[in-house]
N, C-alpha and C positions, 0 to 999 in steps of 0.2 A: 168585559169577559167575552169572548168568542163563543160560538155555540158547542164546537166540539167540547172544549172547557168545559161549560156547562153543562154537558151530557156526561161527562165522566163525575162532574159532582153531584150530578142529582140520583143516578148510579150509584155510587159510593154511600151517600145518605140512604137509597132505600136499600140497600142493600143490609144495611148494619142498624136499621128500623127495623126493618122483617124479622132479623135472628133474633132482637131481644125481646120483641113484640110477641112473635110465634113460635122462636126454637126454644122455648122452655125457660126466657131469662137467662140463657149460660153465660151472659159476658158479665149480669149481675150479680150471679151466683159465685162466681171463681175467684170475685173478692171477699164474697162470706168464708166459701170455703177457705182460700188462703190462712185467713183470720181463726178459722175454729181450728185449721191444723196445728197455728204456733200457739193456740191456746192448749190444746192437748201435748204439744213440744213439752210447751213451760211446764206443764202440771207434771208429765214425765221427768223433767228434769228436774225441778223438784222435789218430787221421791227418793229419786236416784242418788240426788247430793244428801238426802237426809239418812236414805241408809250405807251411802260412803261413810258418812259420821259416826253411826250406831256401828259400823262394822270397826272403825278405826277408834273406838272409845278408848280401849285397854292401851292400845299404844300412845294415845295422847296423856293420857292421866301418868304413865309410866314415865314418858320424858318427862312429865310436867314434875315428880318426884324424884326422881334421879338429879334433875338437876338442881334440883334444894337443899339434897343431902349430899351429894357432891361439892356442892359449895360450903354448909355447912363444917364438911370435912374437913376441907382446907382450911378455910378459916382457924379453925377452933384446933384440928389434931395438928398441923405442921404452923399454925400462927401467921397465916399470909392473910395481910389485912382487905385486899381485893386478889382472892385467887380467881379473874376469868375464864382461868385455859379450864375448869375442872369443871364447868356446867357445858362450855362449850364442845368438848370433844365426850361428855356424856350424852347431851342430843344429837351432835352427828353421829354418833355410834349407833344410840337405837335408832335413829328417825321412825316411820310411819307403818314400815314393814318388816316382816321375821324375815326376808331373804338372806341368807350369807350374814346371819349377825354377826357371829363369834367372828371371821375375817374383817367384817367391818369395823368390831371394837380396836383388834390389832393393829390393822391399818391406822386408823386415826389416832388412837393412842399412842403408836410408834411415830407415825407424820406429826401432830404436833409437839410431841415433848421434844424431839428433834431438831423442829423448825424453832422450835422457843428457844432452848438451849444455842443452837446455830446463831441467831438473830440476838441474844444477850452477849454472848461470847462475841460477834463482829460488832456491835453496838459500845462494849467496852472498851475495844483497839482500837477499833478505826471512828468510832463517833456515828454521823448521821448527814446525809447530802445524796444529792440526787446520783454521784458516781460511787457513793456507798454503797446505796441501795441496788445500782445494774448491779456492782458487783458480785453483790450479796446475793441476788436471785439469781444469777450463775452458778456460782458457786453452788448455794443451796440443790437447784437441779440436778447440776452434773451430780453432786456425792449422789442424789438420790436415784437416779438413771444407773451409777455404778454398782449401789446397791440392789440393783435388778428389780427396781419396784412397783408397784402396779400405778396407774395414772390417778390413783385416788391417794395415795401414799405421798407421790413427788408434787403436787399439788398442795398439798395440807403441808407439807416439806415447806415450802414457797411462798405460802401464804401467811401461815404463822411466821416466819421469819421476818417479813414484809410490815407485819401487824405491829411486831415488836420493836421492828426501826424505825416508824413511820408514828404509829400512833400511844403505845404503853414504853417507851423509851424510859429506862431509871436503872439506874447504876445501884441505887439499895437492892434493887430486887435482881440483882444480874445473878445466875447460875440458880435460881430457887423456882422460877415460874413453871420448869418444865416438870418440875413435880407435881403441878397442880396436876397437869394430865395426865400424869402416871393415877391419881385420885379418881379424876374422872373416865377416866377407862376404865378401873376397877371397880367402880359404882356400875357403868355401864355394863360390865363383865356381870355381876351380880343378878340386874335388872332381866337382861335378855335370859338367861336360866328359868326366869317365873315366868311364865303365859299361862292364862285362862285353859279348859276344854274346848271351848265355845269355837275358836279355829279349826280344831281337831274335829269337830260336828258338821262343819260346816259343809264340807266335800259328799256328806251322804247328803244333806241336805239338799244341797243344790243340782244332785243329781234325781234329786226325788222329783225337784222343780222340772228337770229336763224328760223325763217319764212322762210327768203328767201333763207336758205341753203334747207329746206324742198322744194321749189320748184325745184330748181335745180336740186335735188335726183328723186325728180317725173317725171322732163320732161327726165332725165336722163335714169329713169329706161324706161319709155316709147319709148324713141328710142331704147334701146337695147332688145325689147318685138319684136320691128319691125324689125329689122336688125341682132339681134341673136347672135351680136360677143362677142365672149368668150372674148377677150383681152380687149376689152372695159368694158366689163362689168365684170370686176374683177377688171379693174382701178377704176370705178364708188366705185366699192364697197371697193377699198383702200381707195379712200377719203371722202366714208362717214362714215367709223372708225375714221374719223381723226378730229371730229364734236363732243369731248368730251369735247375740250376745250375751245368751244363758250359756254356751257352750265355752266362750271367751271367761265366764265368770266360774263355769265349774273349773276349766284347768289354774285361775286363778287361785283358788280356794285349794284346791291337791299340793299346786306349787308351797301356797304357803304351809299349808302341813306338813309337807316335806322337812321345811324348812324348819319350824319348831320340832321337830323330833331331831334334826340334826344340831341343833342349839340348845336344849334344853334335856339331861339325864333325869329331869321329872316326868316326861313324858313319852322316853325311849320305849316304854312298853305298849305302846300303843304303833309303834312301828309300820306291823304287820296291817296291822285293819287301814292305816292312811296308804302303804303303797297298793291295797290293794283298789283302791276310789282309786287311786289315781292311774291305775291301768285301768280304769273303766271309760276312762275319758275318750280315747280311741274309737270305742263303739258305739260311744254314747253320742259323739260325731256322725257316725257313721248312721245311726237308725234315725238322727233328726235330719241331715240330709235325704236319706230313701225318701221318709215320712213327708216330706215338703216335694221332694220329686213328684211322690203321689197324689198329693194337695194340685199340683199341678197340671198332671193330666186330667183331673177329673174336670177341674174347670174349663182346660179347652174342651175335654166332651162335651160339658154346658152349652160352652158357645159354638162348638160345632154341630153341637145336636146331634151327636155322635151316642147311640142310646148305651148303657150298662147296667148289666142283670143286676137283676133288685136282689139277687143273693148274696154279691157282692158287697151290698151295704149290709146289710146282717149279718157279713164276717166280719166285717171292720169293727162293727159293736162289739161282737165277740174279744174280738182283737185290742180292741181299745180297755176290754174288762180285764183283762190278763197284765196289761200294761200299768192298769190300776194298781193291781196285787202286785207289780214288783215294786211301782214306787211306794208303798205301802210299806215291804219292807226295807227297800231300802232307807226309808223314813224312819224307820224303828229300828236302824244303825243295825243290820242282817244283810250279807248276799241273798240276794235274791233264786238259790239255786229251787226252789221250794216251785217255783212261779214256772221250771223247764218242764215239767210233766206237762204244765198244760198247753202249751207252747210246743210241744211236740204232737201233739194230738190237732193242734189246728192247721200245722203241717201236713198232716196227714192228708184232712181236710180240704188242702187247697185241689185235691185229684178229683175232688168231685163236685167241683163248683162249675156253673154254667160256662160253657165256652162259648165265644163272640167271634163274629168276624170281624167285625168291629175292632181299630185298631188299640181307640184308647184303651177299651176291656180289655185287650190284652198286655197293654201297658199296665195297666193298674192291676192285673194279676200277677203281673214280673212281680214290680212293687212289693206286692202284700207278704210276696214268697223272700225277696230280699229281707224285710223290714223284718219277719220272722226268726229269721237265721241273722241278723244283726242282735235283735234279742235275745238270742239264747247267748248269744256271745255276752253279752251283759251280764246275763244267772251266771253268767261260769263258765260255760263251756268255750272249748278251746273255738279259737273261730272259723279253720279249717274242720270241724267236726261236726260242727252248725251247719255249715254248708252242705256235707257230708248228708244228714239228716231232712236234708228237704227233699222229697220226694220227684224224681222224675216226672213228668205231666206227655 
């Protein structure tokens, strides 16, 4: 080994002694941490899949009967000794979610009695072979393409057709199978009409959820105005980046409301109360962005050392109490217009809060003045009118 060599290896080794010896163990530390992050992943993950399941109960239990009695049906009312079209196009019809049911039963109930019917009728002329079947799946397509049909339609066209040259091939059963699906549609027809409340709750709910993440962030940022810690206040501000998927989860829960009131005349009367969650979604966007913007300057003031009136943090409290009281009511299935009195008065308020030259303070005074006026747009009020009502400074 040459000496230069040497000196860059003895270099190297002290070099990467010293950090683990004296920088605090970081290179040993960052495979703890690694490890406690994907422990927290999992456990996250975990939850997550287990209230996907409590939220998808209603719909698994539903196909899981639709398609017993759908079967049943066939069997026993039209005397098909294996009717499989009649469970099959009653699970793809409901599957997992109330989006577009009613089009979805029609769709597949139309796509496979069709494809059945198609694929019996070519299976009793022409037989079965590999230039059967191109033909067959042409054929199938184009009528279904001329039919002007959506790609879940000419599909289920082509597939059932496919099914019945390939694998359910029988001359007793030629022209009777596509009845099965006419069953299981109407089973499915049936099914998708009954849904729970409990979807219908779900949009104030989760809107309660996205409220009371904004309080959190605000008493949040107001201890870290008081006490200044960098470290804190950059975790604050990690976990309210992490507040995109309460908002992903509210317009989920509106959409599917939507969706059950347009599928279901049992639940038409509740109309009014689900489109109005679901215009709430918009603002409820809008004040957990401000809200995290805010989370965000205050932490660079931490680390800038960039000082903010300590009054500051005592509107935020305020701020965050108010925040309280709407997801309170909207927890207890209420607009929140009840919560704009007060909410107009802290408005007023923001005229006589300390002014900074400081730039974060005045960042985080924008902030507090936006986040207010996103809020009344929540209670009700129009959001140009909100705006309207923040006082000049």
């Amino acid at each position: 080994m040459t000496d230069r060599t040497h000196r860059i290896t003895h270099r190297v080794t002290h070099r990467v002694t010293h950090r683990v010896t004296h920088g605090g163990g970081a290179y040993l530390r960052r495979p703890l941490q690694a490890a406690d992050f994907m422990v927290d992943k999992g456990r996250t993950s975990v939850r997550a899949r287990v209230a996907r399941l409590r939220s998808k109960s209603w719909q698994v239990g539903q196909c899981a009967v639709a398609c017993g009695v759908s079967w049943f049906l066939a069997q026993h009312l039209l005397g098909h000794p294996h009717p499989y079209f009649a469970p099959i196009v009653a699970l793809v019809s409901l599957g997992t979610s109330y989006g577009q049911r009613l089009r979805r039963v029609a769709e597949v109930t139309v796509g496979v009695a069709v494809g059945v019917a198609l694929g019996d009728l070519y299976t009793h002329i022409f037989g079965r072979g590999p230039w059967q079947i191109t033909v067959m799946i042409a054929v199938a397509m184009v009528i279904a393409l001329l039919l002007d049909a959506s790609p879940l339609l000419v599909n289920q066209i082509a597939i059932q057709s496919l099914v019945i040259v390939t694998v359910l091939p029988s001359s007793d059963a030629a022209f009777l199978r596509w009845t099965d699906a006419l069953v299981g549609g109407a089973v499915a027809l049936v099914a998708a009409s009954v849904v729970p409340r409990a979807p219908l709750r779900r949009p104030r709910i989760q809107a309660a959820v996205v409220v009371r993440r904004i309080s959190e962030l605000l008493r949040s940022s107001a201890d870290r105005i008081e006490d200044r810690d960098v470290d804190r206040a950059l975790a604050d501000l990690r976990r309210a980046r992490t507040t995109d998927n309460l908002i992903r989860e509210l317009q989920g829960a509106a959409d599917e409301g939507l969706s059950i009131i347009a599928s279901s005349p049992f639940r038409y009367r509740h109309k009014g109360r689900v489109r109005q969650m679901a215009e709430l979604v918009e603002p409820l966007d809008f004040a957990l962005r401000t809200t995290r913007v805010l989370a965000r300057r205050v932490a660079v003031a931490c680390h800038r050392g960039e000082p903010i009136p300590p009054s500051y943090a005592a509107f935020l409290r305020d701020l965050a109490e108010a925040s309280d009281a709407m997801a309170a009511e909207l927890g207890a299935r209420r607009m929140a217009e009840s919560v704009a009195d007060r909410l107009l008065a802290l408005a007023d308020r923001t005229t006589t809060l300390e002014r900074s030259e400081a730039l974060s303070a005045e960042v985080v005074l924008a902030q507090i003045r936006s986040l207010i006026a996103d809020l009344l747009a929540i209670s009700g009020m129009d959001p140009l009118e909100a705006t309207d009502h923040i006082p000049l400074i």
